[in-house]
Each structure stands twice: as C-alpha cells, then as structure tokens.
Backbone bond lengths (Angstrom), bond angles and torsions (degrees), N, CA, C in turn:
res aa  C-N    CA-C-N  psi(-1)  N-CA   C-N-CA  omega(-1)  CA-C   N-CA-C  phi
1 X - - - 1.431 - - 1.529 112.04 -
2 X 1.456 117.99 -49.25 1.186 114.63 176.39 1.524 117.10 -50.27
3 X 2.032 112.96 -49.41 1.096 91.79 178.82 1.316 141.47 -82.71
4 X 1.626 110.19 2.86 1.492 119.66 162.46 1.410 101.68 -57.28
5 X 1.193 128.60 -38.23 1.853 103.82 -157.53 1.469 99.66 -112.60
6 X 1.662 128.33 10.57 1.525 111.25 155.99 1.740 94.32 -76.96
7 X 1.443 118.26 -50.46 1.924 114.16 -165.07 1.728 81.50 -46.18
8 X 1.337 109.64 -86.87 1.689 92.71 -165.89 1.639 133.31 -29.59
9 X 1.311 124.35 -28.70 1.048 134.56 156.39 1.620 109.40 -45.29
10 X 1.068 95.77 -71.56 1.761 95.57 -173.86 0.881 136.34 -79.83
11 X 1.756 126.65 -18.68 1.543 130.46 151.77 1.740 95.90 -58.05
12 X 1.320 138.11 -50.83 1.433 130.71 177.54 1.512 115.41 -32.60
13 X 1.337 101.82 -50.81 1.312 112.17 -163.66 1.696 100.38 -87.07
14 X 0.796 122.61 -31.37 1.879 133.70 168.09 1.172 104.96 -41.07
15 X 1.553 111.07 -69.63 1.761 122.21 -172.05 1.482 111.92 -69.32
16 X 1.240 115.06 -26.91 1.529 116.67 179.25 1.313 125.93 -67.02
17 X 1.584 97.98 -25.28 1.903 127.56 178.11 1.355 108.50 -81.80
18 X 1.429 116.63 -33.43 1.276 126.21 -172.02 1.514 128.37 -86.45
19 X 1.967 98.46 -26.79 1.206 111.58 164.41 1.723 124.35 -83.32
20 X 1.371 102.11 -13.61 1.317 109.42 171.77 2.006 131.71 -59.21
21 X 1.711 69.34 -37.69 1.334 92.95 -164.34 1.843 115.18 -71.50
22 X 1.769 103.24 -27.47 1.231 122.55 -177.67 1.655 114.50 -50.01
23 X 1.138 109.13 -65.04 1.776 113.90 -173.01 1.529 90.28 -72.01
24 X 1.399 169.14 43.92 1.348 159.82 98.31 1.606 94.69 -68.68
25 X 0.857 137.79 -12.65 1.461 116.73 -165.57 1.426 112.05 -94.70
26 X 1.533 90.17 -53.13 1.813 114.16 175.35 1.423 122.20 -59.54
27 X 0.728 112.70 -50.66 1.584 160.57 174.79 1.439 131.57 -67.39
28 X 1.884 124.91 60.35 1.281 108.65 -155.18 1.404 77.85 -97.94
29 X 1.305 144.55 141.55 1.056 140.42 167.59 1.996 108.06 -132.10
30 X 1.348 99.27 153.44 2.006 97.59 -173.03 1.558 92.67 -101.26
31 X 0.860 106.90 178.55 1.643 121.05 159.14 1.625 124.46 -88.38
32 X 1.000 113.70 104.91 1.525 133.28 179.64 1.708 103.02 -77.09
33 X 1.484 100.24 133.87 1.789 88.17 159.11 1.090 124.63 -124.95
34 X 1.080 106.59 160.20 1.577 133.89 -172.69 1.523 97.01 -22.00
35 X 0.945 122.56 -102.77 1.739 139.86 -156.30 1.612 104.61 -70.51
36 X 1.064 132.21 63.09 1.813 132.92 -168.60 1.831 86.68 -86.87
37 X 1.468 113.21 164.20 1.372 148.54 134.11 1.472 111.70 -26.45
38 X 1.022 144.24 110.29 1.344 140.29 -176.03 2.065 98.80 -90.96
39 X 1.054 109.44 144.28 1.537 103.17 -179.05 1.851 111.57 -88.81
40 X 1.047 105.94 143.47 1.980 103.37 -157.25 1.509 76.65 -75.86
41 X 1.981 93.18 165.76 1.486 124.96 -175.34 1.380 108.12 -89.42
42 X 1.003 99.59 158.01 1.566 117.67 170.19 1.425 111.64 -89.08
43 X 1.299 110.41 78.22 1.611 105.94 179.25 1.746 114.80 -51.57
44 X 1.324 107.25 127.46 1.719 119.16 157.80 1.362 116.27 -137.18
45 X 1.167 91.12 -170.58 2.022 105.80 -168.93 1.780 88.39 -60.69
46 X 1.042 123.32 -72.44 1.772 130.90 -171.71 1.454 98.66 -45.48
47 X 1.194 136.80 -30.95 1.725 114.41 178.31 1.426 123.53 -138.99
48 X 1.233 96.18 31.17 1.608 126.56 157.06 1.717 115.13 -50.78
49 X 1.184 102.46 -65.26 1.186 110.98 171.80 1.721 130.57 -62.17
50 X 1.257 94.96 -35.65 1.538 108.01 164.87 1.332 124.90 -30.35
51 X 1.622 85.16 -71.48 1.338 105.79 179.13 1.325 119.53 -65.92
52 X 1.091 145.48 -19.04 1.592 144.25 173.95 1.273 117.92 -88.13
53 X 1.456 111.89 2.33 1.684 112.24 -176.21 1.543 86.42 -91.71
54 X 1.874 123.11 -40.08 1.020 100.08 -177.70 1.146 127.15 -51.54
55 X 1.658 133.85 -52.86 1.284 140.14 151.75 0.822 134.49 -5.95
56 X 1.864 119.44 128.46 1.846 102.15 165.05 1.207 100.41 -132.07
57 X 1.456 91.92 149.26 2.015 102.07 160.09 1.440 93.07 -120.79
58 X 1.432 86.16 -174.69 2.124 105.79 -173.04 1.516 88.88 -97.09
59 X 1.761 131.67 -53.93 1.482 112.57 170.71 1.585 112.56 -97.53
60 X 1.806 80.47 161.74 1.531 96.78 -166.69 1.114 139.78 -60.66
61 X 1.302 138.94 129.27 1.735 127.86 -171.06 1.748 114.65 -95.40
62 X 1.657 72.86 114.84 1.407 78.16 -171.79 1.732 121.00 -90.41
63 X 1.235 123.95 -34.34 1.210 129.07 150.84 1.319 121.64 -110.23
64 X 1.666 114.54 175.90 1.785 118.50 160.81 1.257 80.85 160.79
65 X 1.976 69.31 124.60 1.804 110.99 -169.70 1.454 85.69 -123.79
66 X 1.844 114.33 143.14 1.100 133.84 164.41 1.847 106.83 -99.98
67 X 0.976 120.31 140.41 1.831 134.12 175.48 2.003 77.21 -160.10
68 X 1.279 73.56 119.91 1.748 119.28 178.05 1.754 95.49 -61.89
69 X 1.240 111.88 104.18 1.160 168.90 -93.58 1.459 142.42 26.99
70 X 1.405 121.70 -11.75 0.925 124.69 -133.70 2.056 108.64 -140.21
71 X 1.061 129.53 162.51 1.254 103.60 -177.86 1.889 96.41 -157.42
72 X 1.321 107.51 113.49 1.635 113.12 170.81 1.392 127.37 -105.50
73 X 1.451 100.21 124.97 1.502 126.86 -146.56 1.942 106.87 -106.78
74 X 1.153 101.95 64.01 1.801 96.41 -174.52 2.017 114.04 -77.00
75 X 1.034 97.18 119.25 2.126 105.53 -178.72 1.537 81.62 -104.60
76 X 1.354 114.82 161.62 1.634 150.99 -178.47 1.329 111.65 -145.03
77 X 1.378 111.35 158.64 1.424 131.87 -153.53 1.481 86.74 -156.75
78 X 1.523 115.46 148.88 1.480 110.24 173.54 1.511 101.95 -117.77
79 X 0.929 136.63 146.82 1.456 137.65 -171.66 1.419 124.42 -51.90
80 X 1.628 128.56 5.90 1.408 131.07 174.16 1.598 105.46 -122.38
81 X 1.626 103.75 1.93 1.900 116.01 162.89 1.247 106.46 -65.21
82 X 1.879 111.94 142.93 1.345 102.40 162.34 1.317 102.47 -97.73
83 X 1.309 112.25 162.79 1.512 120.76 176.57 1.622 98.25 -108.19
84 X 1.576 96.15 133.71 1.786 106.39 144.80 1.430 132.36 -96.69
85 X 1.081 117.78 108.72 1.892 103.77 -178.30 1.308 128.27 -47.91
86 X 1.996 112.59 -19.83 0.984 119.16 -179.35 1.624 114.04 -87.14
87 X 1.361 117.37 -19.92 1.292 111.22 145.75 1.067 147.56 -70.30
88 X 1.356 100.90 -36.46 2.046 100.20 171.40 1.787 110.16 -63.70
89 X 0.953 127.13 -26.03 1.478 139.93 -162.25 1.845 87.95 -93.27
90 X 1.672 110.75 -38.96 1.805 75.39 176.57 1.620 107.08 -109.34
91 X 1.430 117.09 12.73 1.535 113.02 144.43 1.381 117.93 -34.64
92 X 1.361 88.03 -76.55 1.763 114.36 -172.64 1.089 107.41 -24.85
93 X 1.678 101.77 -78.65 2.247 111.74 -171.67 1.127 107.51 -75.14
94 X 1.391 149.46 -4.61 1.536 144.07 112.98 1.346 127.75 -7.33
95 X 1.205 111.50 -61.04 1.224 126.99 177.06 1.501 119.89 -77.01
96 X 1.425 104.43 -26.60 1.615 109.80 -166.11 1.650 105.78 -103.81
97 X 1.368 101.95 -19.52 1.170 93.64 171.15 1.547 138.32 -96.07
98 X 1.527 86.15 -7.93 1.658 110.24 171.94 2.446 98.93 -101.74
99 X 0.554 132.61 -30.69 1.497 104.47 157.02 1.541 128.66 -76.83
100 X 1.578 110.76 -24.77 1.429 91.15 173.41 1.484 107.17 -85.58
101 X 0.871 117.57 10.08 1.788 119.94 -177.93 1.764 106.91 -102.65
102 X 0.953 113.84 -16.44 1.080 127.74 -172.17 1.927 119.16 -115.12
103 X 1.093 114.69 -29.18 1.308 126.56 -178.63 2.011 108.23 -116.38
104 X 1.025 121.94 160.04 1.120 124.56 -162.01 1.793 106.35 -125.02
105 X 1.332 109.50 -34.29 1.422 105.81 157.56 1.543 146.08 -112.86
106 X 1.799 91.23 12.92 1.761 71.74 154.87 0.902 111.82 -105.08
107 X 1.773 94.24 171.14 1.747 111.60 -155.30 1.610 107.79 -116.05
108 X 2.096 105.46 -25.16 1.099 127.06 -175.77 1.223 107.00 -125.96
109 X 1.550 115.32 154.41 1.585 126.64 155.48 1.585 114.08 -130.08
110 X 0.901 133.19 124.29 1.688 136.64 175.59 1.172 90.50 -113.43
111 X 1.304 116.08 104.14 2.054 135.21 142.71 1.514 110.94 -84.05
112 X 1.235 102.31 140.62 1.351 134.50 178.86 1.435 106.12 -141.91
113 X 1.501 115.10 139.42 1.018 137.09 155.22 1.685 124.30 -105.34
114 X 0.841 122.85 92.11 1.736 140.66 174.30 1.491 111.18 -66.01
115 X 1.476 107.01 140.16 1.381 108.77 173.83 1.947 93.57 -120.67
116 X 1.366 129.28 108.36 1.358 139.16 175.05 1.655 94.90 -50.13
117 X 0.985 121.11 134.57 1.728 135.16 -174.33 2.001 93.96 -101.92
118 X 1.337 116.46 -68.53 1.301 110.18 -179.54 1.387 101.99 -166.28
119 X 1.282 115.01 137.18 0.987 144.88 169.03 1.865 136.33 -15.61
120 X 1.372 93.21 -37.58 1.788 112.80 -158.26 1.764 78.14 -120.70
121 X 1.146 126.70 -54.96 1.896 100.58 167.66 1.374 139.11 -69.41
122 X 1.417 84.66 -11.55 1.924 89.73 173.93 1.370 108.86 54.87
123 X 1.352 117.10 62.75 2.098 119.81 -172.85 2.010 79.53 -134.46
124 X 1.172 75.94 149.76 1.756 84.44 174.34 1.896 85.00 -141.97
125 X 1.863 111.56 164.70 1.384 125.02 -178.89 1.097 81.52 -133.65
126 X 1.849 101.74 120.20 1.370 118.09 161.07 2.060 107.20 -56.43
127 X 1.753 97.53 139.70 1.572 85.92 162.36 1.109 126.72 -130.35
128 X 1.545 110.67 0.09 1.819 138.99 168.36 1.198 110.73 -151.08
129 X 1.263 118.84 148.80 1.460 124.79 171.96 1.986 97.56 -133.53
130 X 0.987 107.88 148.25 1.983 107.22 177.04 1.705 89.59 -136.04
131 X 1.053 105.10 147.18 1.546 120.45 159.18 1.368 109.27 -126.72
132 X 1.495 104.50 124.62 2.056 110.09 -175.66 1.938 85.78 -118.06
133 X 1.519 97.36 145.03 1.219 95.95 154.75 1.648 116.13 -122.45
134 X 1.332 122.14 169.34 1.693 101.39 -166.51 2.075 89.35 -78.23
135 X 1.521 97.83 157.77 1.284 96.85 -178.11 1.482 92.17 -97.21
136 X 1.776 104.64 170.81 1.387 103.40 -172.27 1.373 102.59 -57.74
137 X 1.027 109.70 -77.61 1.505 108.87 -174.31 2.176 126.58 -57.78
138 X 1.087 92.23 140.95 1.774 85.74 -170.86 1.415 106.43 -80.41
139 X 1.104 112.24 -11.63 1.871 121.87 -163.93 1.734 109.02 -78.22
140 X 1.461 82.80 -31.07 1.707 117.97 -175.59 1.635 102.43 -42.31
141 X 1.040 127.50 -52.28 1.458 139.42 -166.91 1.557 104.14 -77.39
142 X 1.209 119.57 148.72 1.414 124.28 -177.57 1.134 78.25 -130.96
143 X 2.042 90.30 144.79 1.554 118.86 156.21 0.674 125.49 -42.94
144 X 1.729 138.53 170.56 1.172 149.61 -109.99 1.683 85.19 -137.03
145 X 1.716 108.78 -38.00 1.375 104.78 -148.97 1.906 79.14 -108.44
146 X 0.971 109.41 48.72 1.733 104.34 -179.11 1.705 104.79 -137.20
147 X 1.525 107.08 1.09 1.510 108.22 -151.47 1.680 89.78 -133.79
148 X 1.500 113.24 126.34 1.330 131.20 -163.17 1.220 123.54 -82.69
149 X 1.753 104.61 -52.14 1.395 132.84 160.39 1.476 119.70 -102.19
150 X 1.181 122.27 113.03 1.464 123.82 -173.14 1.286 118.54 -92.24
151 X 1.608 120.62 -26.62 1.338 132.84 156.08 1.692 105.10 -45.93
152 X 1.357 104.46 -93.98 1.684 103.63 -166.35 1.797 121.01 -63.25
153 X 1.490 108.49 12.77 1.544 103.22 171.05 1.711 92.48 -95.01
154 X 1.406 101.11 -57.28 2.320 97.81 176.39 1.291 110.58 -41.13
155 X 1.649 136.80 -42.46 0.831 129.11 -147.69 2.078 102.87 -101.36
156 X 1.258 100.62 -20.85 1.321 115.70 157.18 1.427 132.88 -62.94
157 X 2.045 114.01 -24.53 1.593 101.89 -154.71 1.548 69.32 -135.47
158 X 1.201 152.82 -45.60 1.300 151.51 166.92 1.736 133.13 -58.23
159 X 1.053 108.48 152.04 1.526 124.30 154.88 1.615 112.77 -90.51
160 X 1.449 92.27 111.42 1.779 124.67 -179.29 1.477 113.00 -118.57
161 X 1.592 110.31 115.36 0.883 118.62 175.90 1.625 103.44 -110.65
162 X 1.567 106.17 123.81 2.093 107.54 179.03 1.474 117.47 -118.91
163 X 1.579 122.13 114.00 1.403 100.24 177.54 1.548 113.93 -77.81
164 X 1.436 110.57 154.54 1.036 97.53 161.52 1.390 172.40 -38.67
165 X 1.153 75.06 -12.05 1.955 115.77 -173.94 1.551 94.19 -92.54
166 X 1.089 101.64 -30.57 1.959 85.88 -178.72 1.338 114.56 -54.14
167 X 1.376 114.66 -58.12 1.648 128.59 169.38 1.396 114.28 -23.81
168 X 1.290 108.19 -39.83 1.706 92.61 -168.32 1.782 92.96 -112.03
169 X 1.121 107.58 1.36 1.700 100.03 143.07 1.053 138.70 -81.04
170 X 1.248 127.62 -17.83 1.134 136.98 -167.52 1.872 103.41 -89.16
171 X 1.591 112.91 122.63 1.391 125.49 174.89 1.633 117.83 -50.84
172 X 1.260 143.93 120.05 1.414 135.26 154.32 1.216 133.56 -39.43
C-alpha cells in the first residue's frame, strides 16, 4: 500500500513538471503592456459611422460623408438655437483632432455648420465652413484640453469661411 501511493505521488508530480513545461515550449511569448498605442483605422463607408457615434459635439451632426480622402462633417442649429462661437470653433478641433488622431487615412475634413431654415423645404443656410488638412506630423496638433482660445487657434491654423449672418447669430 505504501508503495502504491509514493509511485502515485511521483508519476503526479512527474506529469505536473511535464505539463508545466509545455506552454514555455510552444509558446515563446514577450511581454506586452498594458496601455500600448493603438494603430489608427482605416476609415471607409462601413465604419464611418462608427466612428462618429464615438464623438461628441454640443451641436448636432447631421451628416458625414466619406470620399476617399476626405471626410464632410455638416452640425445644424435650428433658428430659435443660440449659438456660441466658442463652441462651434471647439466642435470643429474636437472633431479634427480626434479623427486625424484616430484614423490613418484621412487627409481632409470640411465642417460646416448649417442653420435648417424649415422643415417641409429641406434648405439649410450655411454659417461656417473650416477646411483642416492633416498636418505632416500627427504630434503637430495640440489637445483640445491644452488650448485656451479655440476661436483664434482655428482661425489661426485653418481655412474659415463665416457668413455674415452668423454674427448676428451668435448669443453675447
């Protein structure tokens, strides 16, 4: 009896050594860490949308169309909205600075801000348009939460187009 349960003892302990040893063998694996670089997306028509649900602005997005390079981003306001300038301006680099940081081929963004006129004609009045292009470098762009004035940095590193009519939309 005894020596049945030392052999069991030690074939136990045999296979236990032996199974250890298996996943090091098979298995060369490095150490990965925790918090890595994620590699940017390949924006297309199928995850276009994806990606903008992650996103937020304060106004609403009403379209965004991808054409391979490029990606147009229209927000709306309905005519009894007040507008802030200091929000549409950090919509914008919100947006622009989280897809080119995030996506790997676009090259363009065209934002527009629309004011919907009425309902049953379906006419909207452009009241900004911005054109960003990605800069060479991605590092190039400063955060969102690093930047004081969001008006005069867009209106500094971008092409801004304002109708006039925005001005006297815009709340005090």
């Amino acid at each position: 009896m005894p020596r049945r349960l030392f052999v069991a003892i030690a074939m136990s302990a045999f296979l236990a050594a032996m199974l250890s040893f298996i996943p090091a063998l098979s298995i060369r694996q490095m150490d990965v860490p925790a918090f890595q670089a994620s590699r940017p997306v390949d924006l297309s028509e199928q995850n276009v949308v994806d990606l903008f649900t992650f996103l937020s602005t304060h106004y609403k997005i009403k379209r965004v169309k991808w054409e391979n390079p490029s990606v147009f981003v229209d927000l709306t306001v309905s005519p009894q909205d007040s507008i802030e300038i200091n929000r549409v301006y950090k919509d914008f680099y919100g947006l622009t600075y989280d897809v080119f940081r995030l996506t790997g081929n676009v090259q363009h963004i065209f934002f527009r801000l629309l004011e919907k006129e009425e309902e049953k004609a379906k006419t909207s009045k452009l009241l900004v348009a911005i054109e960003a292009e990605r800069p060479k470098r991605a590092v190039s762009m400063a955060a969102p939460d690093d930047i004081q004035n969001f008006e005069e940095h867009v209106r500094s590193r971008f092409s801004v187009l304002i109708d006039p009519y925005f001005y006297e939309r815009v709340s005090p």
